[in-house]
N, C-alpha and C positions, 0 to 999 in steps of 0.2 A: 768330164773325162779326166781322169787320170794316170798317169802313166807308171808302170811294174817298174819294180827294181830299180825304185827311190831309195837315195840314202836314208842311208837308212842299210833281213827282217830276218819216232823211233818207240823202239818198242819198251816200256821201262820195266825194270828191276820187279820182281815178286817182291820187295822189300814187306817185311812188317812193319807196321808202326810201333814206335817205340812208345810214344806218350800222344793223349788225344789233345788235337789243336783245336784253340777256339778260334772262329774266322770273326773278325771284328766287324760288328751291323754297318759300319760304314767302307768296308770293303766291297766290290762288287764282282758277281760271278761271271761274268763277261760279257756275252754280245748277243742282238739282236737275232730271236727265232720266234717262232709261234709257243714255244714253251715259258708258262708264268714259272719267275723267279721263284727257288725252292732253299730252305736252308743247307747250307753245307756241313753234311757230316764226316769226322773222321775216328776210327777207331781202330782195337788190332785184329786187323782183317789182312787175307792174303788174296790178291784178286789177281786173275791170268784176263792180259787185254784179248777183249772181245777178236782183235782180227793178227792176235801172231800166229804166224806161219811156224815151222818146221823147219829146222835145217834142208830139209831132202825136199819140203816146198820152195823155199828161196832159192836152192841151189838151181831148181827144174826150171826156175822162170826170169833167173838171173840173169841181167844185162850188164857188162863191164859198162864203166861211169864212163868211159869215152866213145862206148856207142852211141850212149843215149845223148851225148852230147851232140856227136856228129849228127843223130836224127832228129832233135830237136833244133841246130840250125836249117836242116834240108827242107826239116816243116814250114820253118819258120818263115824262109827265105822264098820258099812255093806260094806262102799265104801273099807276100810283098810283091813278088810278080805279078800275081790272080789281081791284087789288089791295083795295079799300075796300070795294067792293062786295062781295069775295068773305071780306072778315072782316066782315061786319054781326053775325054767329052770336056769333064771336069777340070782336067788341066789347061785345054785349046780357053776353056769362058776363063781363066784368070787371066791366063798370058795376053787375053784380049783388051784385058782391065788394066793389069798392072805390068805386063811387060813379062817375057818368058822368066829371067831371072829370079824375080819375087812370087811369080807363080810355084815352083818347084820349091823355093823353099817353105813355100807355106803346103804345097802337097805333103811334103817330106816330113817335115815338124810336125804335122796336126793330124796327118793317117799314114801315112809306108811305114815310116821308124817307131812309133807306137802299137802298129799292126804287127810290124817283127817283133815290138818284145813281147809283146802279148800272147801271140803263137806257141816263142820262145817258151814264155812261162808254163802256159793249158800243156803245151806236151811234156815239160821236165815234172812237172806236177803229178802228170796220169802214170810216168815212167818211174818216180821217185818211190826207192822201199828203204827204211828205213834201217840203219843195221841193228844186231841184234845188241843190247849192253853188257857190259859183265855180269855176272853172276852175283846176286843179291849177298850169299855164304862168304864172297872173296873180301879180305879183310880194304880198309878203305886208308887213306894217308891222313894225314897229320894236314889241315888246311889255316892260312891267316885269312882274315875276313878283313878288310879295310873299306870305312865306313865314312866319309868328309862328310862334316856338314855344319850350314851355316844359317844361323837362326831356325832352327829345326824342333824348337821346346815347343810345338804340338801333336809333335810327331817320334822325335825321336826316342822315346820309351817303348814303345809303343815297336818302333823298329826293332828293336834290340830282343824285347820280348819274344819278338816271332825267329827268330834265330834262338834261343836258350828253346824254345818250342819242336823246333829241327829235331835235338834228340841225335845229331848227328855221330855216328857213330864211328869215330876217330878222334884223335887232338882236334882241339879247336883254341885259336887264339883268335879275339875281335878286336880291332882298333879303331877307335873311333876319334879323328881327328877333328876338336872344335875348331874352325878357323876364323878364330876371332868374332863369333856372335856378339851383338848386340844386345839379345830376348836374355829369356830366361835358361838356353841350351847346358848351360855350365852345370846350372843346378841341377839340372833335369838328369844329368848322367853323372853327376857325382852321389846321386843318394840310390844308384842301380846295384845292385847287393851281388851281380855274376863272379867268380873267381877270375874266367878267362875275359874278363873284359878290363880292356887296357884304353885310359883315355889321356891325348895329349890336347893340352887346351893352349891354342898357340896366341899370343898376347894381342896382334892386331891381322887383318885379313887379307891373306897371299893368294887369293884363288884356289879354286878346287883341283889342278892339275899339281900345284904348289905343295897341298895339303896333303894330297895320295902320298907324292914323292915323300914328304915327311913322314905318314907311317909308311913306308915300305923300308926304312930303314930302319923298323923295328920290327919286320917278317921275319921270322926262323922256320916257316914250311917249305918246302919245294913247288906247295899252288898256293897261288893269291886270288882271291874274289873279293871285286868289290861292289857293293851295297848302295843304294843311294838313302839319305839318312829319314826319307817319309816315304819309303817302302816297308811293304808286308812280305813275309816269303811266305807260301804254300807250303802244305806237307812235302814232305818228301824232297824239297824243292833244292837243298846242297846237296842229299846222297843222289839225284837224278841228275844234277849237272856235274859231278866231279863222278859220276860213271857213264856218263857219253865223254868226256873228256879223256879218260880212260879205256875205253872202248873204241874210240877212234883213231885213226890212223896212226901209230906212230910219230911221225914231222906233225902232230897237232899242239900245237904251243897255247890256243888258246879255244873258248867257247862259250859264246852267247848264250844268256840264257833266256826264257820264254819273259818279255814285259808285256802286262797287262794294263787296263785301265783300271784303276780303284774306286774311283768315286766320277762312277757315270752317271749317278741319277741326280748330278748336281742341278745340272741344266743343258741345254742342246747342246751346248761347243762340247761338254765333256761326250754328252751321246754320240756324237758324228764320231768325235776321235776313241769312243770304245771298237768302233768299226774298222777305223784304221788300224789299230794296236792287235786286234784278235783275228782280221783278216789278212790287209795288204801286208802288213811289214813281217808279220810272223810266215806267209808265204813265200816272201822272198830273199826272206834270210834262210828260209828250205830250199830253196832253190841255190843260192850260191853255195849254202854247205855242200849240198848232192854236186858240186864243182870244183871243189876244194879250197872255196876261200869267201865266208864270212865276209862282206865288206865291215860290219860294223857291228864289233864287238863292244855294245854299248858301256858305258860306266854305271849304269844303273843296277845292273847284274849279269857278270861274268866273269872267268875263273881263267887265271893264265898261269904261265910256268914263269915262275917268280926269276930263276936264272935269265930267261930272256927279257924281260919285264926290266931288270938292269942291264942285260948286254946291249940294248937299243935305249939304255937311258931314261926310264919312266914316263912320265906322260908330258908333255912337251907341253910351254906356255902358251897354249891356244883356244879357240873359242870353242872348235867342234876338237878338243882334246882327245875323246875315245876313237873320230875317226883314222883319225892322223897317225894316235900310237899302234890301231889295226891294222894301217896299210905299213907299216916303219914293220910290223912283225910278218906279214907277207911278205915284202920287200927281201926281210934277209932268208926267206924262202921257203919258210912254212906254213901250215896249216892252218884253217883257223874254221871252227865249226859252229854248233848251235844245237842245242838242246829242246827240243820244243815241246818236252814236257818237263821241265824245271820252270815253275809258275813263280811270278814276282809281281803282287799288285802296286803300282804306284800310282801317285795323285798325277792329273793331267790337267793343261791348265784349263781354268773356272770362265775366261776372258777372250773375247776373241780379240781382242789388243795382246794377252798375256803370249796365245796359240800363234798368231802373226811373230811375235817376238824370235819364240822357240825355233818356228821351221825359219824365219831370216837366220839364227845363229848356226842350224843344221847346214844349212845352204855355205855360209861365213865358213865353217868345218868343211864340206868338200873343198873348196875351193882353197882353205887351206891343203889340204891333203895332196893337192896338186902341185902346189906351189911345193910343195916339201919332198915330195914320192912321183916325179913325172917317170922317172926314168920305168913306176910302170906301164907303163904305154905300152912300152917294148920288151917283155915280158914274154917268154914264150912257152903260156901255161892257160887251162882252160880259167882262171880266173878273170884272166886280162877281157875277156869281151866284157865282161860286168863295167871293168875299168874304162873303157871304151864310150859303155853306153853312159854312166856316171857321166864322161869330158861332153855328153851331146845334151845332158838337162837342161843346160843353162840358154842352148840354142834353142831347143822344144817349149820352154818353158816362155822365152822370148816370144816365139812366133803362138804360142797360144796364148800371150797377154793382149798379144798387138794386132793379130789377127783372127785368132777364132773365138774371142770372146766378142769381138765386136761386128764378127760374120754371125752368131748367134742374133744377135740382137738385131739387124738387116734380117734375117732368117724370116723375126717374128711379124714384121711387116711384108712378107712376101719378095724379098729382095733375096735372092737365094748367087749372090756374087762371091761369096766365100763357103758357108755354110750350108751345104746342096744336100738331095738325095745319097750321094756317096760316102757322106759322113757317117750315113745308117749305117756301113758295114760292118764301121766297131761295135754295135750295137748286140750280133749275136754272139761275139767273141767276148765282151765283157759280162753276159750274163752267164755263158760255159764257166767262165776263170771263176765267177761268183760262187754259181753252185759246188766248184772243186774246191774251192777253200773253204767253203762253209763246212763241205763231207770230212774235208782232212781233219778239219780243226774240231768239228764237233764231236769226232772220233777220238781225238786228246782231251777233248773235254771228259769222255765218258772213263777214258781209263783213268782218271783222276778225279774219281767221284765228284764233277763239278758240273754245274748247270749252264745250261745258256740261257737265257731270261729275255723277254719280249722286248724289241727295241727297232722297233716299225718304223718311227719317224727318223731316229736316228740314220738308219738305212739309207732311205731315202733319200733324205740331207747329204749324206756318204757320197749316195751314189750320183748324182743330179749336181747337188751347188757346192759340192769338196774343191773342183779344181782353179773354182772360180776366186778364190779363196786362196788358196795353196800355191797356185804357181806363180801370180803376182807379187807371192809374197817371196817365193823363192828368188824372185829376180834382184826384190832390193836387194836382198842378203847376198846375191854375187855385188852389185854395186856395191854395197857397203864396205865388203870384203878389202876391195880397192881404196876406199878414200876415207876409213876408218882405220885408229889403232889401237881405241882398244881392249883388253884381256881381259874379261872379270866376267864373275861370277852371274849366269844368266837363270832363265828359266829354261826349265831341262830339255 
């Protein structure tokens, strides 16, 4: 079991292609389906997505964003009651074991509060229409690409190429800030033949939050996007995100854009986490968008308005840096969205030592983001319930390290003191959310000529032993947070 709206996750442009992209054999087209992997072609074709609607169809079945909000808590909140009512049994056998007190918080942490988001989510999911973008015809800005990276000479040509690939059709300026590698990185970017590619190679290494703020001080566009340096972009993948970014709301300062897994067929930890990358996190970054506030407009790819990007001071000296400078740009009171067909494959880690590392340092990043940005708690905008349920992980994640993983395991000897028939309930509620993000996403997959590729086991794994994994791991990472100091350069 794992729980929605972890930190952590439209219809696109008729653009043509400018030039044809080669998709690198060790790139991967994303996630588990009954369809065997296909090669990816791109060429200049002009394709209308299979399910856009009409002006005068969206107009007829349009819902303002704060209804659907207001009837996605009434859902949500009807499922938590159904749900309370129907463990009263289940509540009297804990309170009998361990006392009323630790019964209710283990009711609360491990089904009502995961029951609400999860509701929460299936219904903003089935209500969510995506707006329409600009007009492929409308001329596009002038963008800086800012690129850190550190010991990156396997990768980072290879990066660089898939952006000169883009075709992008405005100014473009790339920065690529070496900070201070070891490898080979230097060389690897000083023999790339681009005009617009601008490389500062900083003498010894300041961290990646360090490294951005140095090239940002050699941005001259009004949007900044930054890269992570062993990433691929997708076709289309800057004119689809720097026109949802323009297409969305005015006060939108910034926007995520779609990260994928690259290299899933390494071995299981990468399979498990193709599943998370192309299901959970890109779902719930649809979801906070459709509320107006992105919690985590990650560093790996996403484009901001370079003026605010300085008015709040660049990316602050922190562990989860991209989440910390997303809530500092909600905080001074705008927008922050998500593109979820601007694709960007990157490496995930190979290690389940490496994968434990990442989600403690994510974890390390909320918790920083509170420590820095409490005051939004109190906030009086539909973003804040995200913020809400974000301050209750660290309690959920507790009572399912310390309680339901070890009420599972009494389960399997017939000891049913923690982990009961009531547990089922999330059972049909997690396979509904499954199949709506499988539809949503496969449906982005199709308008970007991309495949989804057979990934059974990974699935599986996903769905069964993810959290068993994941939230133990999220709990050091609050401890850590506390009695570590510190700041450097992790795995992503």
């Amino acid at each position: 079991m794992t729980y929605p709206m972890r930190k952590e996750f439209g219809v696109p442009g008729h653009a043509i292609e400018k030039s044809p992209v080669r998709f690198p054999a060790s790139a991967e087209h994303a996630c588990a389906s009954p369809v065997q992997p296909v090669e990816l072609t791109a060429g200049p074709t002009v394709k209308t997505p299979a399910h856009s609607t009409s002006a005068k169809e969206q107009s007829r079945w349009y819902l303002p964003v704060r209804i659907k909000f207001a009837l996605s808590l009434i859902l949500a909140t009807m499922w938590s009651v159904l749900s309370f009512y129907l463990g009263q049994r289940w509540l009297a056998d804990m309170s009998h074991l361990f006392g009323t007190a630790w019964a209710y918080l283990i009711l609360f942490g491990i089904a009502i509060l995961p029951g609400f988001m999860n509701a929460f989510l299936l219904s903003s999911l089935l209500m969510d229409r995506r707006p329409v973008l600009r007009e492929a015809n409308e001329p596009l800005p002038g963008i800086s690409m800012l690129v850190a990276a550190y010991n990156e000479e396997a990768s980072i040509a290879q990066t660089i190429e898939s952006i000169a690939q883009q075709a992008y059709p405005g100014e473009l300026q790339v920065i690529v800030v070496n900070d201070g590698s070891s490898d080979g990185t230097a060389a690897e970017l000083d023999r790339l033949p681009y005009p617009w590619l601008e490389v500062i190679h900083l003498p010894s290494n300041i961290g990646k939050a360090g490294a951005l703020n140095e090239g940002l001080k050699q941005v001259r566009h009004k949007l900044t996007i930054t890269v992570d340096g062993d990433s691929y972009l997708y076709r289309h993948a800057l004119e689809n995100l720097t026109r949802r970014y323009l297409s969305d709301p005015p006060n939108t300062k910034a926007v995520a854009g779609a990260v994928l897994v690259r290299n899933s067929r390494t071995n299981l930890v990468t399979q498990i986490q193709e599943w998370d990358y192309f299901h959970g996190i890109a779902a719930i970054k649809r979801v906070q968008s459709l509320y107006q506030g992105t919690l985590v407009a990650q560093g790996a790819f996403s484009v901001y308005d370079t003026e605010v990007l300085r008015h709040v001071g660049g990316w602050p000296h922190s562990v989860g840096e991209d989440i910390v400078l997303t809530w500092a740009i909600l905080k001074a009171g705008y927008r922050v969205g998500f593109a979820e067909n601007a694709c960007l494959f990157t490496n995930a880690p190979t290690t389940m030592r490496q994968f434990i590392r990442q989600r403690q340092r994510w974890s390390r990043g909320l918790i920083e983001a509170f420590k820095e940005h409490w005051q939004m708690l109190f906030e009086l905008r539909m973003t804040t319930v995200f913020i809400w349920w974000n301050l209750l992980f660290p309690y959920m994640d507790v009572v399912y390290t310390l309680a339901f993983v070890p009420g599972m395991v009494l389960a399997l000897f017939g000891i049913y003191w923690i982990a009961g028939p009531m547990t089922l309930l999330v059972l049909p509620m997690a396979l509904i959310i499954n199949g709506i993000m499988y539809r949503i996403q496969s449906g982005m997959f199709a308008e970007q000529d991309l495949k989804v590729r057979r990934n059974w086991l990974g699935f599986i794994c996903y769905s069964l032993f993810y959290g068993l994994v994941l939230q133990p791991a999220c709990v050091v990472g609050y401890v850590q947070e506390f009695v570590m100091r510190t700041k450097r350069w992790g795995t992503k």
